[in-house]
C-alpha positions as CSV (number, residue, x, y, z in Angstrom):
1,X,-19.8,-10.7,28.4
2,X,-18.4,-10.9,24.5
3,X,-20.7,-8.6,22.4
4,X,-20.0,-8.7,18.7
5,X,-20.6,-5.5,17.0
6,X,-20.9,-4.3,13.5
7,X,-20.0,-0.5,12.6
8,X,-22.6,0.6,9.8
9,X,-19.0,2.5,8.8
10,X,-17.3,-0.8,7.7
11,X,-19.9,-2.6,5.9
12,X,-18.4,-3.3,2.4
13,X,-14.9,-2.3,3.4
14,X,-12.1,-4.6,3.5
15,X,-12.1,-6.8,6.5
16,X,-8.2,-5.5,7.0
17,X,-9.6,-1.6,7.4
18,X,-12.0,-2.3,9.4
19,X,-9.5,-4.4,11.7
20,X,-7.0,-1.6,11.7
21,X,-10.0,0.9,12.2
22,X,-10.9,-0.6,15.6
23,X,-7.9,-1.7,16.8
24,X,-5.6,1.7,16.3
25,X,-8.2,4.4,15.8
26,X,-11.3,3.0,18.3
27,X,-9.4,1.4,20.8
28,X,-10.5,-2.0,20.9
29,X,-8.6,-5.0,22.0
30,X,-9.6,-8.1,19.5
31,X,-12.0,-8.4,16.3
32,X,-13.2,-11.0,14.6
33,X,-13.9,-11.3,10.7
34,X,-17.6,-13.3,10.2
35,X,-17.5,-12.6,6.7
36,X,-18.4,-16.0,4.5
37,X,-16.8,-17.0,2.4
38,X,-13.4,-15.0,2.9
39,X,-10.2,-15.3,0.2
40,X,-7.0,-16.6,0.5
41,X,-5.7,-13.4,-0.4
42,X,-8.0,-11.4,2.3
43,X,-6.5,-14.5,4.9
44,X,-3.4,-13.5,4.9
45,X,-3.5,-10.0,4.7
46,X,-5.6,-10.6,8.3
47,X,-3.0,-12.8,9.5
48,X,0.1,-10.9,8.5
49,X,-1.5,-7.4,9.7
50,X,-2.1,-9.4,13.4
51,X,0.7,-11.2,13.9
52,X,3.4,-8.8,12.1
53,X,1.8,-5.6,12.0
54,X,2.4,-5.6,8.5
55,X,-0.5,-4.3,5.9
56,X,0.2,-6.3,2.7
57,X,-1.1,-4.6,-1.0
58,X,-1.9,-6.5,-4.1
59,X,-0.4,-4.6,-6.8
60,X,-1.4,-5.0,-10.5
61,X,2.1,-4.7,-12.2
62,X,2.5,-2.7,-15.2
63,X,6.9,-3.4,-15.5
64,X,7.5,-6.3,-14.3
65,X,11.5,-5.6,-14.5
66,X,10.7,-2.5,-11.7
67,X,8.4,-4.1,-9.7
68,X,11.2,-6.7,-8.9
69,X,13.2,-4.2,-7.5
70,X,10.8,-2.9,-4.8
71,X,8.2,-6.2,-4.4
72,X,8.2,-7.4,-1.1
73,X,8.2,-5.7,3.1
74,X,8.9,-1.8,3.2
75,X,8.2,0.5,6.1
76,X,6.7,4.1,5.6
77,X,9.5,7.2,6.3
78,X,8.7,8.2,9.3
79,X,8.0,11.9,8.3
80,X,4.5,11.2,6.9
81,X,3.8,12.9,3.8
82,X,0.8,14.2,2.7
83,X,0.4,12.9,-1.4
84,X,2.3,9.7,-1.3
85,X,3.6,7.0,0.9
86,X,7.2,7.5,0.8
87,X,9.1,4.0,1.2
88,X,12.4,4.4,4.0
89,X,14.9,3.2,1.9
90,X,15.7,3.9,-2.3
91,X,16.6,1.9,-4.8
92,X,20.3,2.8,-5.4
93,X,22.6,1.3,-8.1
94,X,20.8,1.5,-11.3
95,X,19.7,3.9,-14.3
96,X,15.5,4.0,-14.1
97,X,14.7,4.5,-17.4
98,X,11.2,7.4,-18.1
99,X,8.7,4.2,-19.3
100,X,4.9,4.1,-18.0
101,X,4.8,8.2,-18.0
102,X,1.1,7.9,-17.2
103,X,-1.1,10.0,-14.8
104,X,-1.0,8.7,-10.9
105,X,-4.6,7.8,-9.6
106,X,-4.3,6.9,-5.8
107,X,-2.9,3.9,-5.4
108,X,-0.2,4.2,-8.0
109,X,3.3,2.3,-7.5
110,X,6.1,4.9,-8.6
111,X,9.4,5.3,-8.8
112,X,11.5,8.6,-9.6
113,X,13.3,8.0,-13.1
114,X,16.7,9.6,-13.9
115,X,15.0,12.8,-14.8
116,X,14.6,13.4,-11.3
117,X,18.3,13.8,-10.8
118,X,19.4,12.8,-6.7
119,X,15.6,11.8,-6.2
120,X,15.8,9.0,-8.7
121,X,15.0,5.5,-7.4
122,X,12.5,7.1,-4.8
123,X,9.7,4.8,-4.4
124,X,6.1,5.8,-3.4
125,X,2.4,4.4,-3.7
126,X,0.1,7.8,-4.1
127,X,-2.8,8.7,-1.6
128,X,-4.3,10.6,-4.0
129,X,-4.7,11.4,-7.9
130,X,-1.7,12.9,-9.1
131,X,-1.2,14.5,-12.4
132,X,1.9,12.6,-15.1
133,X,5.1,13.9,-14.1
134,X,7.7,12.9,-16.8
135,X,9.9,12.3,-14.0
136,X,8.4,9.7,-12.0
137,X,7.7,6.1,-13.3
138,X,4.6,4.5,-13.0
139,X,5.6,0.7,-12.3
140,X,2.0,-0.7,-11.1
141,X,-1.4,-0.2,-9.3
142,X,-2.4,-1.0,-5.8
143,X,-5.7,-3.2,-6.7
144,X,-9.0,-1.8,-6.3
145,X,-9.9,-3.9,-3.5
146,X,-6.5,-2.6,-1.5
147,X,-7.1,1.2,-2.3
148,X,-8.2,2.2,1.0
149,X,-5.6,0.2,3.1
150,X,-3.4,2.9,1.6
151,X,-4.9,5.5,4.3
152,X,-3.9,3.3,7.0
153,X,-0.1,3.4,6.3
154,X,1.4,6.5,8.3
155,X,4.7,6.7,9.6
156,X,6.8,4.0,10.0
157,X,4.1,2.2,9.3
158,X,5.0,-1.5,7.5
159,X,3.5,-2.7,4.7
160,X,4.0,-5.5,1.6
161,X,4.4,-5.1,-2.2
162,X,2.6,-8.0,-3.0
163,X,2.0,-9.3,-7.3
164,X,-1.8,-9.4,-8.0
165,X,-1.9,-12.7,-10.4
C-alpha cells in the first residue's frame, strides 16, 4: 500500500530539503513533490539531486569576473568543516584581488584574496554569518530560497554553482 505523507517539518521548505531530509536522514526509499505549480529552477534542482546526487545553488553574483572562475559542479572536502563549505579543489594560477570586503551572512560565495598568502584562491559558501575579513572576497550570495540546502552539503558532498538571472 503507497501512503503519501507530509512532515509538518517541511511545509514551506524547499521541495530539494525536504527530498534530501527523507531520503538520507529518515530513511525512505522514493518521494514525490505535489507542490503546484513548481519552477523550472526548483525542476531541475529535483532532477539533478536524483539522478546525480548533485544539490545545485542559485547564486546572486556580486563579480561577475570571480564567479566565472568557480561557477559550475564542486564537491565538498571531505573533512567537513564547521563555518563554511570548503570546495576540494582551489583556484590556482591567478592574483585575487581584495574587492567585495563585505561581512559574510550564511550563504556567502568567497574566495581567499592575496592577503591570505598560501590560502588564496580557497573557495567556500558560509553556513553561518561570518564577520568581514579583509582577506577573503565576497564574490556572490547563495539566493534566499537556496539558503538551507547549504546544511545539507557535508563531506564530499556534490553540489552546483549555479547564476541566479
Amino acid at each position: 500500500m503507497n501512503e503519501y505523507v507530509t512532515l509538518e517539518c517541511h511545509r514551506g521548505r524547499s521541495p530539494l530539503y525536504s527530498i534530501i531530509d527523507l531520503i538520507e536522514d529518515a530513511g525512505v526509499d522514493s518521494c514525490y513533490v505535489g507542490d503546484s505549480p513548481i519552477g523550472e529552477k526548483t525542476i531541475y534542482q529535483v532532477k539533478e539531486y536524483s539522478f546525480n546526487k548533485i544539490i545545485p545553488l542559485y547564486v546572486d553574483v556580486l563579480d561577475e569576473e570571480a564567479f566565472e572562475l568557480v561557477c559550475g559542479i564542486h564537491n565538498n572536502c571531505k573533512d567537513e568543516a564547521e563555518n563554511v563549505v570548503r570546495f576540494d579543489k582551489k583556484i590556482e594560477g591567478i592574483n585575487i584581488v581584495d574587492r567585495y570586503l563585505v561581512s559574510r551572512p550564511k550563504g556567502s560565495l568567497t574566495i581567499d584574496n592575496h592577503r591570505y598568502g598560501r590560502f588564496m584562491g580557497e573557495v567556500q559558501i558560509t553556513k553561518k554569518d561570518l564577520a568581514l575579513d579583509r582577506r577573503v572576497t565576497v564574490i556572490g550570495r547563495v539566493r534566499e530560497e537556496d539558503l538551507e540546502l547549504v546544511d545539507k552539503i557535508h563531506g564530499r558532498t556534490g553540489f552546483e554553482l549555479i547564476e541566479n538571472n
